[in-house]
TORKOL-4160 file (C-alpha; in steps of 0.2 Angstrom, whole numbers, padded with zeros to 4 digits, m for minus):
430
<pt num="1" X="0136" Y="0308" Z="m0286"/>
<pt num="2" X="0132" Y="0290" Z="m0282"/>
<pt num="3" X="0113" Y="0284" Z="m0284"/>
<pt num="4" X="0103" Y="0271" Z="m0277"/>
<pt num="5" X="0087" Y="0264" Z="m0285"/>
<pt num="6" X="0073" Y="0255" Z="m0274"/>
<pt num="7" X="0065" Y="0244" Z="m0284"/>
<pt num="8" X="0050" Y="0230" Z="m0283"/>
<pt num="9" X="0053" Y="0217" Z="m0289"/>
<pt num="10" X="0036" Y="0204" Z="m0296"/>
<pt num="11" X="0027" Y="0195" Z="m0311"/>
<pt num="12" X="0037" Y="0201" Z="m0328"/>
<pt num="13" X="0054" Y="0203" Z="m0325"/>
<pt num="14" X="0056" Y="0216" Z="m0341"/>
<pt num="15" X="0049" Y="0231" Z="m0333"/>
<pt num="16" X="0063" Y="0230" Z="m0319"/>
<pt num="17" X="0076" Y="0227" Z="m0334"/>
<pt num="18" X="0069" Y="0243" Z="m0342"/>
<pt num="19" X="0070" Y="0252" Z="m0328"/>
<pt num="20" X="0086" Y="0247" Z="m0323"/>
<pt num="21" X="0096" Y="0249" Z="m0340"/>
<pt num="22" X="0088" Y="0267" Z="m0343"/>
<pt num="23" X="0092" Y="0273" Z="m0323"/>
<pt num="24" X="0110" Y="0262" Z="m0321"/>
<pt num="25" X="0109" Y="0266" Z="m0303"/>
<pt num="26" X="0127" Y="0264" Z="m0295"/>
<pt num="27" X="0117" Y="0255" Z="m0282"/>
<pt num="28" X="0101" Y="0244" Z="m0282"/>
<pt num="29" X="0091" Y="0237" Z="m0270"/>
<pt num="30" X="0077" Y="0224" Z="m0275"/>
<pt num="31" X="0062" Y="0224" Z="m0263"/>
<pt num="32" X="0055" Y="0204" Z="m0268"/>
<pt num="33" X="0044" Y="0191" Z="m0263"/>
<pt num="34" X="0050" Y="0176" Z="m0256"/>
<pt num="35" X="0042" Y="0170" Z="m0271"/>
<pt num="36" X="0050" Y="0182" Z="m0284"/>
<pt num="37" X="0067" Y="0181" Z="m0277"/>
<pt num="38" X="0074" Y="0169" Z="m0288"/>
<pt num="39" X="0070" Y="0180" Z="m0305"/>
<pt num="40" X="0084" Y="0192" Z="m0300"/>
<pt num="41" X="0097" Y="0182" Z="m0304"/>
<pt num="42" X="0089" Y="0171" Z="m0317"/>
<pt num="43" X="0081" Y="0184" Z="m0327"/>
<pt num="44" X="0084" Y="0204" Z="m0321"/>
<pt num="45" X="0103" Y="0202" Z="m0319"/>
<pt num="46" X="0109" Y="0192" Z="m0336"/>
<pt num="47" X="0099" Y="0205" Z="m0345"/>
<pt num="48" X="0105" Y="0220" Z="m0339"/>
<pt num="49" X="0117" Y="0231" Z="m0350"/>
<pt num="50" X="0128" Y="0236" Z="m0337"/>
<pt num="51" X="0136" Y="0232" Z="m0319"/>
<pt num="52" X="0131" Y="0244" Z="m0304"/>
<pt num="53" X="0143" Y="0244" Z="m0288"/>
<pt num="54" X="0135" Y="0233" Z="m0277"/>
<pt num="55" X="0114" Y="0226" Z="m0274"/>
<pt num="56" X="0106" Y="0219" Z="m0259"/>
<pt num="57" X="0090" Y="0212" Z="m0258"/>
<pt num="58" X="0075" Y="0217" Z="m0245"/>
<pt num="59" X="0062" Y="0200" Z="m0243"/>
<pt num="60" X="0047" Y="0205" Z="m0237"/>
<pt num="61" X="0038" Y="0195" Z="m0222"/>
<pt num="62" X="0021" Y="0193" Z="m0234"/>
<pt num="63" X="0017" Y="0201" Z="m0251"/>
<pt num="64" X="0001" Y="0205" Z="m0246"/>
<pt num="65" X="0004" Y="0214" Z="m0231"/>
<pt num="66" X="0004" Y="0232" Z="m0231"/>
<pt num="67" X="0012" Y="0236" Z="m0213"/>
<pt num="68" X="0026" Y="0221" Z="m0214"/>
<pt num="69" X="0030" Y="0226" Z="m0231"/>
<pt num="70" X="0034" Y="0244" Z="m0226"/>
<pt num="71" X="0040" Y="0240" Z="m0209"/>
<pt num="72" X="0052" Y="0227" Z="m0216"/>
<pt num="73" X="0058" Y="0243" Z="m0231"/>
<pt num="74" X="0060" Y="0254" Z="m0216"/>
<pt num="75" X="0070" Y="0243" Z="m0206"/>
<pt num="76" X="0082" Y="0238" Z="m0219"/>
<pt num="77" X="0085" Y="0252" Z="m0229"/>
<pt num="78" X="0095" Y="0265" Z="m0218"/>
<pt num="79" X="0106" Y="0250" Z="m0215"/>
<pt num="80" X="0110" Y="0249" Z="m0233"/>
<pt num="81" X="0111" Y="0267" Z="m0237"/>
<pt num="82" X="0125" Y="0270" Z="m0223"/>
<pt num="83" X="0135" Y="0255" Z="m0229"/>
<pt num="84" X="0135" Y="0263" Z="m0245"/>
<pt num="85" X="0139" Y="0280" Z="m0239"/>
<pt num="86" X="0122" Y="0287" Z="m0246"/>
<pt num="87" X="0107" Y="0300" Z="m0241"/>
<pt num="88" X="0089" Y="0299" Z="m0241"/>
<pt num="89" X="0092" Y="0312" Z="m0257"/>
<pt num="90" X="0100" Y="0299" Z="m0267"/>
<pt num="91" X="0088" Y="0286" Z="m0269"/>
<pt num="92" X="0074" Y="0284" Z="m0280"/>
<pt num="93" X="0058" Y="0273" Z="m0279"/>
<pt num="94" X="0054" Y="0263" Z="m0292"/>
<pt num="95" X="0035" Y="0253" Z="m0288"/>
<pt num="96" X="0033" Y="0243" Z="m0307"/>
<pt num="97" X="0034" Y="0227" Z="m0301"/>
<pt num="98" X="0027" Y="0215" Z="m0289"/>
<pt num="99" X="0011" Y="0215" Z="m0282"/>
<pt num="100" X="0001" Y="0232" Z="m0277"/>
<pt num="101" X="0004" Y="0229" Z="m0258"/>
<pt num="102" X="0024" Y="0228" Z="m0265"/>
<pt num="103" X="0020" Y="0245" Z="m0274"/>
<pt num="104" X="0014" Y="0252" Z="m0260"/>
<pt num="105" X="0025" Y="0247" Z="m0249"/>
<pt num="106" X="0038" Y="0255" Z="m0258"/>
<pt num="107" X="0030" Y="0274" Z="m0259"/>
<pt num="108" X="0024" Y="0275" Z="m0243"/>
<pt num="109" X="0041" Y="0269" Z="m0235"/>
<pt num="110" X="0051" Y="0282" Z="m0245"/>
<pt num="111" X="0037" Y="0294" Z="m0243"/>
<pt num="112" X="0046" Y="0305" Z="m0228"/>
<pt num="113" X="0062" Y="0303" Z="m0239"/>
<pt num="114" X="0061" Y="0319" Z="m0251"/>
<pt num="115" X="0066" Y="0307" Z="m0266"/>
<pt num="116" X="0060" Y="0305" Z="m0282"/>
<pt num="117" X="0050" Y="0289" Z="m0291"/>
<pt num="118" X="0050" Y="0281" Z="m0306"/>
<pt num="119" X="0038" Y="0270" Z="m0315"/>
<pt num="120" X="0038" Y="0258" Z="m0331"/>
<pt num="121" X="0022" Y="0260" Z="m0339"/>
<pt num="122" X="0019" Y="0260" Z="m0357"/>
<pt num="123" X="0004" Y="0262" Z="m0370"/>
<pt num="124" X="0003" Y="0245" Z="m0379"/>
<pt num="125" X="m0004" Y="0234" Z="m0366"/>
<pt num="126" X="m0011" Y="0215" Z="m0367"/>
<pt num="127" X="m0031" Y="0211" Z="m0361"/>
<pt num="128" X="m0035" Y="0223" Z="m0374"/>
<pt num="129" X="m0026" Y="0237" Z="m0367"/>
<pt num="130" X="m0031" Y="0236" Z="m0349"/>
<pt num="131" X="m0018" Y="0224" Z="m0345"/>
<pt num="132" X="0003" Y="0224" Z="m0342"/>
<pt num="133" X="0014" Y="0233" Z="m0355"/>
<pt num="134" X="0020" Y="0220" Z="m0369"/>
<pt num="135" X="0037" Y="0214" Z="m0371"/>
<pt num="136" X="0047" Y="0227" Z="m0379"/>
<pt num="137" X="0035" Y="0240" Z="m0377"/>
<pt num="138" X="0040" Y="0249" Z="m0359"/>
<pt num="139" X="0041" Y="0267" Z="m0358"/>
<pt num="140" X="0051" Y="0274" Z="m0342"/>
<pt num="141" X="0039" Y="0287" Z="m0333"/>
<pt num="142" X="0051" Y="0299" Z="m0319"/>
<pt num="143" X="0038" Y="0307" Z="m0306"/>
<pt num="144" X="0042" Y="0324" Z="m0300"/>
<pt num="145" X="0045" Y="0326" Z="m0281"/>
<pt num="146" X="0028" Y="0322" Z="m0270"/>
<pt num="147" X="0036" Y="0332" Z="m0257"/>
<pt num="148" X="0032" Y="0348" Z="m0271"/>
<pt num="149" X="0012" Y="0345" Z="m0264"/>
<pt num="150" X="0015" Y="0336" Z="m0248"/>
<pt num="151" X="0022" Y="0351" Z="m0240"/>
<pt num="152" X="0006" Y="0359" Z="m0236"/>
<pt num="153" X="0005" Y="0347" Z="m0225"/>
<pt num="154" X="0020" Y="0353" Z="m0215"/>
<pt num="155" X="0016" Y="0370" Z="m0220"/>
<pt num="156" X="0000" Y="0369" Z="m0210"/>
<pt num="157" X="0013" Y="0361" Z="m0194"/>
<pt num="158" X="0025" Y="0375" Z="m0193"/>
<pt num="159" X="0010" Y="0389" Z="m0192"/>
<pt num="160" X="0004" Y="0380" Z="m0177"/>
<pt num="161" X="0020" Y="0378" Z="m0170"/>
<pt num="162" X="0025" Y="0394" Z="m0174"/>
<pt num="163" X="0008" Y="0404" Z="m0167"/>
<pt num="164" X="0011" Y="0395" Z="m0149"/>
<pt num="165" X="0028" Y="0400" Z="m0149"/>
<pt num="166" X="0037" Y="0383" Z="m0151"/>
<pt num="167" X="0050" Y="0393" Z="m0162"/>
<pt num="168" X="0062" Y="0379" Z="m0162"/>
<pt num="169" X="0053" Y="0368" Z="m0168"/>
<pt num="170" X="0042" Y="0379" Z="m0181"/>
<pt num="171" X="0060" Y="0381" Z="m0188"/>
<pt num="172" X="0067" Y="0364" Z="m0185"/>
<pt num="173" X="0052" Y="0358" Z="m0198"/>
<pt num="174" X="0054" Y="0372" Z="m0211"/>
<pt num="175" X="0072" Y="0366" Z="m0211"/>
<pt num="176" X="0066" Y="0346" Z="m0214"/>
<pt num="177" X="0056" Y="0351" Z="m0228"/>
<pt num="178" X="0066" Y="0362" Z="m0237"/>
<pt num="179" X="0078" Y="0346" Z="m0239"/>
<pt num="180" X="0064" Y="0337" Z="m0243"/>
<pt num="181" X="0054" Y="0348" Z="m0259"/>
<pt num="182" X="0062" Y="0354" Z="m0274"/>
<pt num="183" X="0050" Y="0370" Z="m0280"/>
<pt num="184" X="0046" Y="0372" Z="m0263"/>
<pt num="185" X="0065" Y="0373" Z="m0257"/>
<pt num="186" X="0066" Y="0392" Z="m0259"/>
<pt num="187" X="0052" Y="0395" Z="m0251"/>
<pt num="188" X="0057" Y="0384" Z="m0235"/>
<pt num="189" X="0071" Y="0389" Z="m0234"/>
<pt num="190" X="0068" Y="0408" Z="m0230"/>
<pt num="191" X="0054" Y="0403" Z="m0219"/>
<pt num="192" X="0065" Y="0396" Z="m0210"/>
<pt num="193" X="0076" Y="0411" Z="m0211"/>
<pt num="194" X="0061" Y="0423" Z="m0204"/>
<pt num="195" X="0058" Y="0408" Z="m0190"/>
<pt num="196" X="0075" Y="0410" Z="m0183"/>
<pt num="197" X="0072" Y="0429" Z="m0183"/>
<pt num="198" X="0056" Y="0427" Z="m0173"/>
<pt num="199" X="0067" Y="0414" Z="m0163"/>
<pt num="200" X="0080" Y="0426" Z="m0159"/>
<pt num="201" X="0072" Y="0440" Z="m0154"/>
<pt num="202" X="0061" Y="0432" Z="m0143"/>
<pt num="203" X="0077" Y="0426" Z="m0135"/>
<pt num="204" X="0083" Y="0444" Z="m0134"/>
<pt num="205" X="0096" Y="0439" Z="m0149"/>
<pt num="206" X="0094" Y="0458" Z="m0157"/>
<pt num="207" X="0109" Y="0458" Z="m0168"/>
<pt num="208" X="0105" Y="0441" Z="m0178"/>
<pt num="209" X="0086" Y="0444" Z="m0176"/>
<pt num="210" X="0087" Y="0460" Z="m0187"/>
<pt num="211" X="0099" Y="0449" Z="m0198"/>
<pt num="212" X="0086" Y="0435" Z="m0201"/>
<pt num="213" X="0072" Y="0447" Z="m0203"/>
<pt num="214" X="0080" Y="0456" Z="m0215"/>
<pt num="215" X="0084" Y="0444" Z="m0226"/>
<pt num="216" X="0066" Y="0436" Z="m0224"/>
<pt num="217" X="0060" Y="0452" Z="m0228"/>
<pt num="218" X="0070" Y="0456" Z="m0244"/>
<pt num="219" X="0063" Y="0438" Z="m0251"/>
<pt num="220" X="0044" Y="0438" Z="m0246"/>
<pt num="221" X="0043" Y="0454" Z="m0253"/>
<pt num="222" X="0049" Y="0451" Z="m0271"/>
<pt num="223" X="0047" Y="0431" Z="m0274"/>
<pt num="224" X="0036" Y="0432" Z="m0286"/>
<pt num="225" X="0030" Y="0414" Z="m0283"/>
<pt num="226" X="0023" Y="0422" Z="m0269"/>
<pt num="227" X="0016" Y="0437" Z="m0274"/>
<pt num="228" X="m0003" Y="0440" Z="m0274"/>
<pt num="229" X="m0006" Y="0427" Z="m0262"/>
<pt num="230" X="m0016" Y="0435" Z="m0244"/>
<pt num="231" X="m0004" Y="0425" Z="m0234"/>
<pt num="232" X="0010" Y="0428" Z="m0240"/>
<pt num="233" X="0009" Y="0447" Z="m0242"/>
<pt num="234" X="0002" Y="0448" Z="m0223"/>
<pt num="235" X="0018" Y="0439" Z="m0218"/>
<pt num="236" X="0028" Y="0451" Z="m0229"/>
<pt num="237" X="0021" Y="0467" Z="m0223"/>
<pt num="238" X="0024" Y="0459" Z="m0206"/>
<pt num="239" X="0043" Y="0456" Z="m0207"/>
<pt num="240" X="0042" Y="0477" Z="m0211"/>
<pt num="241" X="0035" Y="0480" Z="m0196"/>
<pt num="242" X="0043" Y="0469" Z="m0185"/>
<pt num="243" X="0062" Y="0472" Z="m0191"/>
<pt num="244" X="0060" Y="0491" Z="m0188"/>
<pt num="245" X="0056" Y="0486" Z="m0171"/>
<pt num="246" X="0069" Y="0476" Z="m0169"/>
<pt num="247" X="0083" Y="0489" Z="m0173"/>
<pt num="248" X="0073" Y="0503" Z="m0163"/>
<pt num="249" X="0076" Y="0489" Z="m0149"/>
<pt num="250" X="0095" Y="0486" Z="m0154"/>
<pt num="251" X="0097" Y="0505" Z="m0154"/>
<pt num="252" X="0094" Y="0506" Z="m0138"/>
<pt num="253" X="0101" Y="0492" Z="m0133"/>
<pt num="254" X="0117" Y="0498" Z="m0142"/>
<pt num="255" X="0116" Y="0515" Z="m0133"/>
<pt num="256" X="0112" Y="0508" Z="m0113"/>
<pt num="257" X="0126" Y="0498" Z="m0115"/>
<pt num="258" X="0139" Y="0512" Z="m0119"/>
<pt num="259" X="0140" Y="0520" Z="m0104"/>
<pt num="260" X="0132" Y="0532" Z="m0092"/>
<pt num="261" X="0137" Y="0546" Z="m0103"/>
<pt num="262" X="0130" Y="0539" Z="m0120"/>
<pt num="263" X="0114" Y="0533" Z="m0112"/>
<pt num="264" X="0111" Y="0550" Z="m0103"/>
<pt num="265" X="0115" Y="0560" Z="m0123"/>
<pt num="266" X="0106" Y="0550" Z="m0132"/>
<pt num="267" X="0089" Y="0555" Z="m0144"/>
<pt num="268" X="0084" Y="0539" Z="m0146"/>
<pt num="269" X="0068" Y="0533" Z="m0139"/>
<pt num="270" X="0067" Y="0526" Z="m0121"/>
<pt num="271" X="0054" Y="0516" Z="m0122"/>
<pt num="272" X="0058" Y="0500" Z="m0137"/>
<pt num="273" X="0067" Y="0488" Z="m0125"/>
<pt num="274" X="0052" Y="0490" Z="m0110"/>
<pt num="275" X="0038" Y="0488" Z="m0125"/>
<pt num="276" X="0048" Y="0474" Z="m0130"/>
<pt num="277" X="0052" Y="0462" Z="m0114"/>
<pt num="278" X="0031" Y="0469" Z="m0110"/>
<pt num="279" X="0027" Y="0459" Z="m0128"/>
<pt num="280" X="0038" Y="0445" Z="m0122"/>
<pt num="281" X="0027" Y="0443" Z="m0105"/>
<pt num="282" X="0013" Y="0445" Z="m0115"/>
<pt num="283" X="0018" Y="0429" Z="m0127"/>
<pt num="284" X="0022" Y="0418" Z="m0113"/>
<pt num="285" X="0005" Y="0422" Z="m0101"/>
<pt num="286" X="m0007" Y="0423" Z="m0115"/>
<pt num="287" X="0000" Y="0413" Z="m0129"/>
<pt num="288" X="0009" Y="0399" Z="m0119"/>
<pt num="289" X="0000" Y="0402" Z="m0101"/>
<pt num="290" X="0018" Y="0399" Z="m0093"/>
<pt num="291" X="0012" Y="0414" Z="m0080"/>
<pt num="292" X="0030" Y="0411" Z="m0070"/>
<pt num="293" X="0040" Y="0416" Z="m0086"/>
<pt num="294" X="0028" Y="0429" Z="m0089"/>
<pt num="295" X="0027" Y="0437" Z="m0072"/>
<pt num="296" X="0047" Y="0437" Z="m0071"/>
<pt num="297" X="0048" Y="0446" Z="m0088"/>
<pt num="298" X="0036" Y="0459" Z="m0080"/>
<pt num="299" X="0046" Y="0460" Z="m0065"/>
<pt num="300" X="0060" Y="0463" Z="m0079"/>
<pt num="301" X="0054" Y="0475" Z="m0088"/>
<pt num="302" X="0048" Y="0486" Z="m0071"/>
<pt num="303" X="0068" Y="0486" Z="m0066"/>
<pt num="304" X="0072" Y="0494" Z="m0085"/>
<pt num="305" X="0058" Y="0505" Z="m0085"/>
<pt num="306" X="0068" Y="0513" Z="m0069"/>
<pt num="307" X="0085" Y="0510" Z="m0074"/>
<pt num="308" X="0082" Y="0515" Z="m0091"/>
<pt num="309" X="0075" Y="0534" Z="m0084"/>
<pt num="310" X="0088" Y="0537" Z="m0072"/>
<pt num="311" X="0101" Y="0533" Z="m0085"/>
<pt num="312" X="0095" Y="0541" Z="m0100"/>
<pt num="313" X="0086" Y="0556" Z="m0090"/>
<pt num="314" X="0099" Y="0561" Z="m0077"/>
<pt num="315" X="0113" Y="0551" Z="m0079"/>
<pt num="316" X="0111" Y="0539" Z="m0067"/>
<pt num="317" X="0118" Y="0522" Z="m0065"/>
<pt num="318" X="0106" Y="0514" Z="m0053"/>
<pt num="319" X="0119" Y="0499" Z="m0053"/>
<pt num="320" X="0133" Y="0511" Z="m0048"/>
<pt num="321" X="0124" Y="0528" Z="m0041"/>
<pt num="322" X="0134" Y="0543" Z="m0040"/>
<pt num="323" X="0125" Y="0549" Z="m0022"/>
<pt num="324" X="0129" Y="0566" Z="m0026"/>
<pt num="325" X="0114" Y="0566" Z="m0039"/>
<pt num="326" X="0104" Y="0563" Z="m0024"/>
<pt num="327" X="0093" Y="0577" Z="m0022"/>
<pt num="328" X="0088" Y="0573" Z="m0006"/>
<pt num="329" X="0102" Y="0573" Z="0011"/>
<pt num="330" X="0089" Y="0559" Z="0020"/>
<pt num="331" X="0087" Y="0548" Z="0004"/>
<pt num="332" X="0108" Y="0548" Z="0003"/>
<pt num="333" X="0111" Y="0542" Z="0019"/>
<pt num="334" X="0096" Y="0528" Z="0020"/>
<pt num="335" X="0103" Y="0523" Z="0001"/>
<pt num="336" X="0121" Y="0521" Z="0007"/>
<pt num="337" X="0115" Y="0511" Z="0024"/>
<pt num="338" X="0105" Y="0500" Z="0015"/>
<pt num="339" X="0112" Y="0499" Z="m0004"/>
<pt num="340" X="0132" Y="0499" Z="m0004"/>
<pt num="341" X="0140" Y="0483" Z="m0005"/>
<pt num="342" X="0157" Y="0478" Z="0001"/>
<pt num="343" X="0165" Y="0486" Z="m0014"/>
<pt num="344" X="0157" Y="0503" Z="m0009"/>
<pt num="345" X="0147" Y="0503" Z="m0022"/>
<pt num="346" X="0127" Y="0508" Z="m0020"/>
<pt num="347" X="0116" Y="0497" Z="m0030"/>
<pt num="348" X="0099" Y="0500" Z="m0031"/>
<pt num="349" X="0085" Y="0487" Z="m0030"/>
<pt num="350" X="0068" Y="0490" Z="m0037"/>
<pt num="351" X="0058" Y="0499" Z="m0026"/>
<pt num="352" X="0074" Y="0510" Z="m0022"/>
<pt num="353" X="0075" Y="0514" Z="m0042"/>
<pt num="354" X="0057" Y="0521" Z="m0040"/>
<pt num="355" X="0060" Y="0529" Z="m0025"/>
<pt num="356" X="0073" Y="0538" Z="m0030"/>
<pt num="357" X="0064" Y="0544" Z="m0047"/>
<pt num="358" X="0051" Y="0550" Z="m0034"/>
<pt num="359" X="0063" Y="0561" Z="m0027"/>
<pt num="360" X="0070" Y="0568" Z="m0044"/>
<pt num="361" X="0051" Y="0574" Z="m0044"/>
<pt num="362" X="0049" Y="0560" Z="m0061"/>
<pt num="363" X="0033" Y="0555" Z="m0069"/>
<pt num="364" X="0037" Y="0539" Z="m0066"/>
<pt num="365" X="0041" Y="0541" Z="m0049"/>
<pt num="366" X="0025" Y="0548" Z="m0045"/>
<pt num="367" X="0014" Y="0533" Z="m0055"/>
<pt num="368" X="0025" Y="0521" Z="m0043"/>
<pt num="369" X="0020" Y="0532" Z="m0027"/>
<pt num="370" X="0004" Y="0530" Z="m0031"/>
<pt num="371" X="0003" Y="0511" Z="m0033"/>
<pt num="372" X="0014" Y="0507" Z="m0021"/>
<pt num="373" X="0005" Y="0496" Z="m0011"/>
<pt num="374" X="m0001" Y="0486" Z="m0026"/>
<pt num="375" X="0015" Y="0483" Z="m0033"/>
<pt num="376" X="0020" Y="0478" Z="m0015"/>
<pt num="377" X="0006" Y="0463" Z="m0015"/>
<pt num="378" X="0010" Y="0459" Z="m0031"/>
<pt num="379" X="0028" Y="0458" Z="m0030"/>
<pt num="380" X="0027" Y="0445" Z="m0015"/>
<pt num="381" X="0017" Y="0435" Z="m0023"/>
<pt num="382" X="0029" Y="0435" Z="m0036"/>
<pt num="383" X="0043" Y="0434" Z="m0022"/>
<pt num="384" X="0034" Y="0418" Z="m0015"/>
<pt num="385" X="0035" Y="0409" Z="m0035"/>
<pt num="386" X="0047" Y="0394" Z="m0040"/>
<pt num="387" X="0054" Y="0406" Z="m0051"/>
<pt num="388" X="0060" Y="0417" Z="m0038"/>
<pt num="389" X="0060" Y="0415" Z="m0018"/>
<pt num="390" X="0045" Y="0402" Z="m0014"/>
<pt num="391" X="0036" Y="0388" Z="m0020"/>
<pt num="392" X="0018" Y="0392" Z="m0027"/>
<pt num="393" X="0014" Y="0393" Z="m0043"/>
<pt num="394" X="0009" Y="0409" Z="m0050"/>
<pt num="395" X="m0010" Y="0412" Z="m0054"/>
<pt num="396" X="m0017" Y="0420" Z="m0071"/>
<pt num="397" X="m0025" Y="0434" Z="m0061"/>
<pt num="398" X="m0006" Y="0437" Z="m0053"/>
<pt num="399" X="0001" Y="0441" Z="m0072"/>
<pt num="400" X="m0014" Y="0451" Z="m0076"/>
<pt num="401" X="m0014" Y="0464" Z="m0063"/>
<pt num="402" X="0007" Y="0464" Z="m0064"/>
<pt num="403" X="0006" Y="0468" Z="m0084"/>
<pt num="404" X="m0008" Y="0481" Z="m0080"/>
<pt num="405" X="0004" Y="0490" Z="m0070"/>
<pt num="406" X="0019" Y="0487" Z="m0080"/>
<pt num="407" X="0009" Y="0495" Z="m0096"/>
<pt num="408" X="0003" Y="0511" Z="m0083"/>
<pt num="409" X="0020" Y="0513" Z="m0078"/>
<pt num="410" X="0027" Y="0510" Z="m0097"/>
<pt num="411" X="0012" Y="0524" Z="m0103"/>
<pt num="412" X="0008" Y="0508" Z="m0116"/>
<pt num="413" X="m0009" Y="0501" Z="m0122"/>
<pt num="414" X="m0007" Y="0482" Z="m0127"/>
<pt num="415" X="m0009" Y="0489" Z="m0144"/>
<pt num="416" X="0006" Y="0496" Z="m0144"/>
<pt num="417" X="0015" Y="0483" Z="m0140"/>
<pt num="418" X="0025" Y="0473" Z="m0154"/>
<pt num="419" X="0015" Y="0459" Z="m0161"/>
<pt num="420" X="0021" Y="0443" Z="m0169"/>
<pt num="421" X="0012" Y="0437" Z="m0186"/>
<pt num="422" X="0002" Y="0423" Z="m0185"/>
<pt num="423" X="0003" Y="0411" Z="m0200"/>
<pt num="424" X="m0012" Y="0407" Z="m0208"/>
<pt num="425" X="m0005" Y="0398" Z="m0224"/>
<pt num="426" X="m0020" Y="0386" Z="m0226"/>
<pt num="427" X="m0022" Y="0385" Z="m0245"/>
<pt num="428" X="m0007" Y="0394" Z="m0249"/>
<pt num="429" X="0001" Y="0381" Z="m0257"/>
<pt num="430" X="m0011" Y="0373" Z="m0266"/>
């Protein structure tokens, strides 16, 4: 694979030689002075011991100037690295030469790069060993990645992304810096893994959400770089927890979407999939205050909590009802005047799911009877959002007396709803 070496160039033009004949980059490019420029061709070139591919050169506006020197490196260098059919991965900074502005200029420019650095130093040294190296007496010095300890910065990034739900991005940035550390990578990388499936399942992806997770969990629970850590064994006993969650969830999602038959001869639990669009709500009003997504998941999760009793406790398809489950004559005849559409077909809305529960004598249908006019006023107010009918804006107080109801009609504490972790790296790295 084709390398490219980034190199300052200033005051003895050995050090650069060294550097050069012990690297032999395929391509080099000479970060100079105006002042400087000449000695690569007069002295660094006729020296070297062998020919690289191709070199350019990046002047810089004033040797002494942090900002221009980095902005000049910055502006120059992805140019170069295209036309050469090369990555950020495949260059290396070497800061010997030039003046300590030049140096600088050099590490801070490739910082966000992931690379590697070089350095010519060397123990025999004139001004009685506190200055440059001697002629003939350069000793090449090859840095490990900074990126291996610059990561906690990042790391520290992704747990607030993460812990206010901005999954895409939490996992966008684990992905960055996994191309960018070398020890770290592993640990990235399944980071990143676990994001996308905490990013899944909060877009109701169950299938590659159990996927994710379950990978995640098989590597936080036996990297051993990881072990011993709180952090780290928090996060893992909390992939556990949440990926047998998520395939209750899929179960039965698996099983409502089998039929009427399936669903109504299942054993599986009925309550998962309610608990888990109730947790969802939860996330958007009290972690994102997004009280319009929150209160339309509640809404949601109040239509399953119906459909999902009639289907799986007298099988009943409240999108296709079989009238003859009807117990009552009354309740047939006002469901088929108001409820059939032009296919025949009777399709219940909301309020008719839980009056039809009510009918079938159902717990459920009896919690609704009882707070049906709060549940009415709360529901046009809901009706009224810009998510749904209206125009206003849904109010805090709006999405907490809808989840109250949603979790008395669910027979659910907010304890029992499913909790994300929250990532608390903080020294974790370190």
């Amino acid at each position: 694979m084709a390398k490219a070496l980034l190199i300052s160039v200033g005051g003895s033009h050995q050090p650069v030689v060294h550097s050069l004949n012990q690297q032999e980059p395929d391509y080099v490019i000479y970060f100079a002075s105006s002042q400087s420029r000449s000695m690569i061709r007069q002295e660094i070139e006729p020296a070297l011991h062998y020919h690289p591919l191709d070199h350019d050169i990046i002047v810089t506006p004033d040797p002494n100037n942090l900002v221009e020197s980095v902005a000049e490196i910055m502006r120059k260098l992805p140019r170069l690295l295209e036309m050469w059919g090369l990555t950020n991965e495949d260059i290396t900074g070497d800061y010997t030469g030039g003046t300590k502005t030049m140096s600088a200029a050099v590490v801070l420019a490739l910082a966000d790069h992931g690379c590697r650095y070089s350095y010519v130093g060397g123990k025999i040294r004139n001004k009685d060993g506190l200055g440059t190296v001697q002629d003939g007496h350069e000793e090449m010095v090859s840095l490990e990645n900074p990126w291996d300890t610059l990561a906690v910065g990042p790391l520290r990034d992704i747990a607030l992304l993460f812990n206010r739900c901005r999954f895409r991005s939490a996992h966008d940035l684990a992905q960055r810096t996994a191309g960018r550390t070398d020890k770290l990578k592993n640990f990235f990388s399944n980071l990143q893994t676990a994001i996308y499936g905490y990013l899944c399942w909060d877009n109701f992806i169950y299938n590659k959400a159990l996927g994710s997770l379950g990978k995640a969990r098989n590597w936080f629970g036996s990297a051993a770089e990881m072990k011993g850590h709180p952090a780290f064994i928090k996060f893992a006993e909390a992939l556990v927890e949440n990926q047998e969650h998520v395939k209750r969830v899929k179960d039965q999602y698996d099983t409502l979407t089998q039929g009427t038959q399936t669903a109504s001869q299942a054993s599986v639990d009925d309550r998962p999939l309610v608990l888990d669009l109730l947790a969802n709500a939860k996330r958007r009003g009290e972690v994102e205050h997004k009280y319009d997504d929150a209160v339309a998941r509640l809404y949601t999760a109040l239509e399953k909590m119906a459909k999902i009793k009639l289907l799986m406790a007298y099988g009943v398809d409240n999108s296709n009802l079989d009238l003859s489950k009807v117990p009552d004559q009354a309740l047939r005849d006002e469901l088929t005047a108001t409820c059939q559409d032009r296919d025949g077909r009777v399709r219940l809305p909301l309020f008719k799911s839980y009056s039809l529960l009510a009918a079938l004598g159902d717990d459920l249908g009896e919690k609704y009877r009882t707070r049906t006019r709060d549940l009415e006023k709360i529901l046009e107010v809901r009706n009224m959002s810009l998510l749904a009918h209206g125009f206003k804006a849904v109010k805090q107080e709006t999405y907490q007396t809808l989840m109250g109801i949603a979790l008395e009609f669910a027979g659910a504490t907010t304890e029992e709803l499913p909790r994300f972790p929250m990532m608390d790296w903080s020294d974790a790295l370190l």
